[in-house]
LOMIVEX-332168 format. One record per residue (C-alpha): residue number from 0; residue in one letter; x, y, z. Coordinates in pm, whole numbers. Layout:
BEGIN
    i  aa      c1      c2      c3
  NUM   a       X       Y       Z
...
This chain:
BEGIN
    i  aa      c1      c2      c3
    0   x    9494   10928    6973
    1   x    9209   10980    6784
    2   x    9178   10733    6498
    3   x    8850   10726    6364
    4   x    8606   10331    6420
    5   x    8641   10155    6174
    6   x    8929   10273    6020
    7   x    8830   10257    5614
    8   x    9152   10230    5456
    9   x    9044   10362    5136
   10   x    8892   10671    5292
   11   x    9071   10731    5558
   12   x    9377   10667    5495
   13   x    9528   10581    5107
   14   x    9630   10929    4934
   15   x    9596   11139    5251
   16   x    9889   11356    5373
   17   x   10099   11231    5641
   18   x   10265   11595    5834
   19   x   10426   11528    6179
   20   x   10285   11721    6494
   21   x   10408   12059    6401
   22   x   10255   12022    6008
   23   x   10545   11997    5833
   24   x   10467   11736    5540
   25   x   10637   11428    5517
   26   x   10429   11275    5201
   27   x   10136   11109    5154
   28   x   10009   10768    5218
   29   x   10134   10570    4950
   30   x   10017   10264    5059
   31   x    9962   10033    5363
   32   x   10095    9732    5505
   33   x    9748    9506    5687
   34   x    9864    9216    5905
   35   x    9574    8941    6076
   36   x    9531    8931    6411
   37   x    9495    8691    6636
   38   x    9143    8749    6627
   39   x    9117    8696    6241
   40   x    9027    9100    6257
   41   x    9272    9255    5950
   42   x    9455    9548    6120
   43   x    9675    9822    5997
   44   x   10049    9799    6129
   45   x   10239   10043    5908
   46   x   10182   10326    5652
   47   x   10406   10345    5317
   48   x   10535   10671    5185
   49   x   10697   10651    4862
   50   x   10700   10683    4542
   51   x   10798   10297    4492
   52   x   10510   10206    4710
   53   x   10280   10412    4501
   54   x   10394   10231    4179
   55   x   10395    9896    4304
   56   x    9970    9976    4446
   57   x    9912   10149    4109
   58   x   10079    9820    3921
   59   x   10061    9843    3485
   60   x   10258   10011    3287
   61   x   10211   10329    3460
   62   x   10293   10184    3829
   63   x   10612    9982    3663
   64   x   10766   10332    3544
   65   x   10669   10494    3893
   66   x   10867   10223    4038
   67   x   11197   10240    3783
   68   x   11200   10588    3879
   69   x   11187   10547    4223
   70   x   11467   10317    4127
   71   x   11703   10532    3935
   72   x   11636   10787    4184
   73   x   11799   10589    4443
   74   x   12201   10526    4539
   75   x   12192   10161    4559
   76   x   11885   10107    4306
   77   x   11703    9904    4557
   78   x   11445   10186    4703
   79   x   11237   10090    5017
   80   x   10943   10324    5100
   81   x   10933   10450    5428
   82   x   10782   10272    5641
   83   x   10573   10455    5982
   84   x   10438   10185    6225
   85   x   10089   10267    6276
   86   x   10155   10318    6720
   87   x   10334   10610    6537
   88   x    9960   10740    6401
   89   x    9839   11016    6640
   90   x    9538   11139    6448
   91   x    9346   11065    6115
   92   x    9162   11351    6030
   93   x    9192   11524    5648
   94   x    9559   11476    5716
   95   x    9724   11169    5882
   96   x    9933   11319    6208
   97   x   10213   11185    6332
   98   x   10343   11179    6669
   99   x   10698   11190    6598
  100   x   10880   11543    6423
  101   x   10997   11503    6081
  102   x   11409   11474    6172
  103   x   11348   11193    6308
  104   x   11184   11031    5964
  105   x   11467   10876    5699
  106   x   11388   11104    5397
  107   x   11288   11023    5119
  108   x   11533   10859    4757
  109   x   11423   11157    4576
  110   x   11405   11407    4854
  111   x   11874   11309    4849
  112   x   11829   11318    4495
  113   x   11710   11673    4503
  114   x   11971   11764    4791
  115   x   12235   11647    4599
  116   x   12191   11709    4227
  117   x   11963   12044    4231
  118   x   11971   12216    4522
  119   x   12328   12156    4613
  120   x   12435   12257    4271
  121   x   12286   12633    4355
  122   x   12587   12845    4443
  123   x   12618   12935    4807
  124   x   12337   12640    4900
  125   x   12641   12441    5080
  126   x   12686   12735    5345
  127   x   12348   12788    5397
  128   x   12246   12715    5765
């Protein structure tokens, strides 16, 4: 693992890609989720990928319509971002890489929203392979 010391959230990490081992892009850090230690050290336990995770760290009027988006993009209007435990971090360099492949990753509300209403609509994109 090679996670660079100390680990500067807003350089390292916020707004950087996030691809899994083979580089297929999964998003971008969105935001991150700190817990204290036992130590009284802050550590990083999870990343956030989402566009409701971005609008809720943007916040004002901007982040508010990120996150009704996010939203309406979603079946049961209650979007969660996803959420990647930080043991699941295998490298930070100018991409964060994970050590798990992307089908093993929930997607994303808008990724289904694009399944369903665009590219499913294309004739001939159900029997595709």
């Amino acid at each position: 693992m090679k996670i660079p010391d100390p680990l500067r959230v807003d350089f390292h990490l916020l707004d950087r890609q996030v691809v899994d081992p083979d580089g297929y892009l999964i998003g971008k850090v969105d935001d991150v989720e700190v817990s204290v230690g036992e130590d009284g050290v802050p550590v990083v336990t999870a990343i956030h990928i989402g566009q409701h995770a971005l609008g809720n760290r943007i916040g004002g009027v901007i982040g508010r319509w990120l996150a009704a988006t996010a939203r309406r993009l979603h079946e049961t209007g209650d979007p969660r971002p996803l959420r990647v435990p930080f043991e699941l971090v295998h490298k930070v360099d100018s991409a964060v890489v994970l050590s798990v492949r992307h089908e093993l990753m929930d997607p994303s509300a808008l990724e289904i929203w694009l399944r369903d209403n665009v590219i499913g609509r294309i004739p001939g994109a159900r029997d595709a392979g």
